[in-house]
N, C-alpha and C positions, 0 to 999 in steps of 0.2 A: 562180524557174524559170519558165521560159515555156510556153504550149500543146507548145509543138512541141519543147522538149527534155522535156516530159514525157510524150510521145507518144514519144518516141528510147529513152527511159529503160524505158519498158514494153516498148515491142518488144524491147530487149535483155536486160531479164528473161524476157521470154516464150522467146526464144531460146534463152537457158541456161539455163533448166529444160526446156526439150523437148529438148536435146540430153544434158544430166544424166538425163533420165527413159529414151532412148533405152539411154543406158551403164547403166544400172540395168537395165532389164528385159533385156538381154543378158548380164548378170553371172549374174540370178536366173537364166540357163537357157533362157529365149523367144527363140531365135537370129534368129526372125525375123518381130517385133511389127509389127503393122499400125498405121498413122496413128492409128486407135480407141485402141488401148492404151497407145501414145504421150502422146497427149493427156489420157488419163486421168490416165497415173501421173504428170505434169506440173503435172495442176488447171489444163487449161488448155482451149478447146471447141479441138474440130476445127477449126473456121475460122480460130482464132486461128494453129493450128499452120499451115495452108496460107497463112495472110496473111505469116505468116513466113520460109515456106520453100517456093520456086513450086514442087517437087516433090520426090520423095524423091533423088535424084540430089545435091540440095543439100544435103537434112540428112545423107547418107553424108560429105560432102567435109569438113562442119563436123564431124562427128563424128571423123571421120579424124582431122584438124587438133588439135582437144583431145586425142584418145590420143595422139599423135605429142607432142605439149607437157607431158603428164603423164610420155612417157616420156623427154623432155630432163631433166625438173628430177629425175628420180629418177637418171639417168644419174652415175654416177661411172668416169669412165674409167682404165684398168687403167693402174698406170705402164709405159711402154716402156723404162725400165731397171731393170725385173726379168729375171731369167734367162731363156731362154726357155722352160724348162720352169714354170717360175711363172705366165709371163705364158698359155700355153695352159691352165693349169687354171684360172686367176683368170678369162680369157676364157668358157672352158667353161661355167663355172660359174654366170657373171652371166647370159649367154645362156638357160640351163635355166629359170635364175629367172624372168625376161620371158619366154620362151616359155610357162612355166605360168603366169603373169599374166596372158596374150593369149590365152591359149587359147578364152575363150567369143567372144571377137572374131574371131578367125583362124576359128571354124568358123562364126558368122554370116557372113562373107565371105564364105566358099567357099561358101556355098548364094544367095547373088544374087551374085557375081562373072559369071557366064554375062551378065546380063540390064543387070552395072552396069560402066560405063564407069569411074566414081568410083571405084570398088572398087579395079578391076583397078589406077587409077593411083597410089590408096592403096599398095598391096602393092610397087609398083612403088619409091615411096618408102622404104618401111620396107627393101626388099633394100638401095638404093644407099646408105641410112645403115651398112648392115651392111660392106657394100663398103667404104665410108668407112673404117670402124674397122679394118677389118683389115689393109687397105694400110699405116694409120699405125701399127697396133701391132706387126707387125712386119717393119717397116721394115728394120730392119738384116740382116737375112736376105735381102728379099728383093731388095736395091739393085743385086746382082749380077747381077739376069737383065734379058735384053732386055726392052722395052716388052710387045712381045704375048706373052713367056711370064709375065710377073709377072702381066698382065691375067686370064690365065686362070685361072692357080693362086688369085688372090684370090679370084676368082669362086667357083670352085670350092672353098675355104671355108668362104666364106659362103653356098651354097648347102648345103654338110654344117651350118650352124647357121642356119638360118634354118625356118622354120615345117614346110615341103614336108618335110623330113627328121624333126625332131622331131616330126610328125604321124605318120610311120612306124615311129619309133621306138616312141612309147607308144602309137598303137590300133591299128598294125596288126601288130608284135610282140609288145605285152603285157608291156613293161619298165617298170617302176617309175623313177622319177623318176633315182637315184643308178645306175642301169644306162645308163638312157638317156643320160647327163652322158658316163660311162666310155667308151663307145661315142663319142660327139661327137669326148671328147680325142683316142681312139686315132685317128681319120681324118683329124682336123686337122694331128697329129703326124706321121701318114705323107705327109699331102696335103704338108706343109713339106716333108717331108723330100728332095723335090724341087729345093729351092733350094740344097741342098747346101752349108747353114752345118757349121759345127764344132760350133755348140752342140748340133747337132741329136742331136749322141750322147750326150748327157746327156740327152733327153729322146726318147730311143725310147718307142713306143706301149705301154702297159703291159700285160702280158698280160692277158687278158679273163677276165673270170670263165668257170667252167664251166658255169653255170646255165642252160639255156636259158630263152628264152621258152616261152609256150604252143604259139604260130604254131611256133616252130624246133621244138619238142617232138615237136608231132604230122606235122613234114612229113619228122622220121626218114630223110630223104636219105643215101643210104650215100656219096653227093658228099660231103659233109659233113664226113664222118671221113676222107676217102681224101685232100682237096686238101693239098697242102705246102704248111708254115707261112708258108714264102716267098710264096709266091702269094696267099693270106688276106689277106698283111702289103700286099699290091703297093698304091699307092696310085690312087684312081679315073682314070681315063681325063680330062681335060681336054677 
């Protein structure tokens, strides 16, 4: 090996342990670790980490890039000739799980997303992967509708499963992981049910539990009890 592939060789270990060290101390709950503590949990000095990374804008992107790859290879996509009520619980389901996985990620974001460009276009990827999947998974429902109405309804979604929702779900309703899932189904099921397949009648949204949250508990809304079931059911506005 020569000077300079073993100069190559260190900077790219030095790389992936400060980017390894980054995804640790955001696991452990430090949503948002300064270059110092980076570097520490790394065993690597400050300087090293700045010789590797001209600012933090770059280790976000790199960091991004590895969770985005962790979450390829863990990825197992749902078959599109299961039923379609299968194929939205099976979807639901997987989604819950990587959203509780991402969870100390998704709220490190959101607290330098304001200030980061890399962020914002992180987040930006991880939606149009979601986009992605759900156009193709189910496809055959939606092949009936014009261009701009499939657009929207996909959209709209993969916005009911993607972080922005499931953040509202469990901190700011106070649903436990299998409420929050049931919720997902039921919106996704109605959000479909705009395509107006056949299958879609086998898989109406399932009645929701009784239980409220805390938030719905205490905001004892006489709205609540009075809206007809029809209107509850109506699916979001695109």
């Amino acid at each position: 090996m020569t000077v300079t592939d073993g100069r190559v060789a260190r900077a790219e270990r030095t790389r992936h342990a400060v980017i390894e060290a980054h995804i640790a101390l955001i696991e452990a709950g430090e949503l948002k670790p300064t270059g110092a503590q980076i570097a520490a949990r790394a065993g690597v000095s400050l300087r090293a980490l700045w010789a590797n990374f001209n600012d933090l804008e770059t280790l976000f992107a790199e960091t991004g890039a590895e969770l985005l790859r962790r979450q390829d290879s863990a990825f197992a996509p749902v078959p599109v000739d299961l039923p379609l009520g299968e194929r939205i619980d099976a979807f639901c389901r997987q989604r819950a799980e990587l959203l509780e996985l991402m969870a100390p990620f998704a709220r490190s974001s959101a607290m330098r997303a304001p200030q980061s460009e890399r962020i914002r276009r992180n987040k930006l990827r991880h939606i149009a992967r979601v986009v992605e999947e759900v156009d193709a998974l189910f496809a055959a429902e939606l092949t009936a509708l014009d261009p701009s109405h499939r657009g929207r309804l996909v959209r709209s979604v993969a916005v009911a499963s993607t972080w922005g929702s499931w953040v509202a779900l469990r901190d700011v309703l106070g649903l436990a992981v299998a409420e929050a899932t049931e919720l997902m189904k039921h919106t996704v099921t109605a959000l479909l049910s705009e395509a107006g397949s056949p299958a879609l009648s086998e898989a109406r949204p399932p009645a929701l539990s009784e239980a409220r949250s805390p938030a719905l508990s205490e905001a004892g809304s006489p709205a609540l009890s009075e809206a007809h079931p029809s209107e509850a059911r109506r699916p979001a506005s695109c």
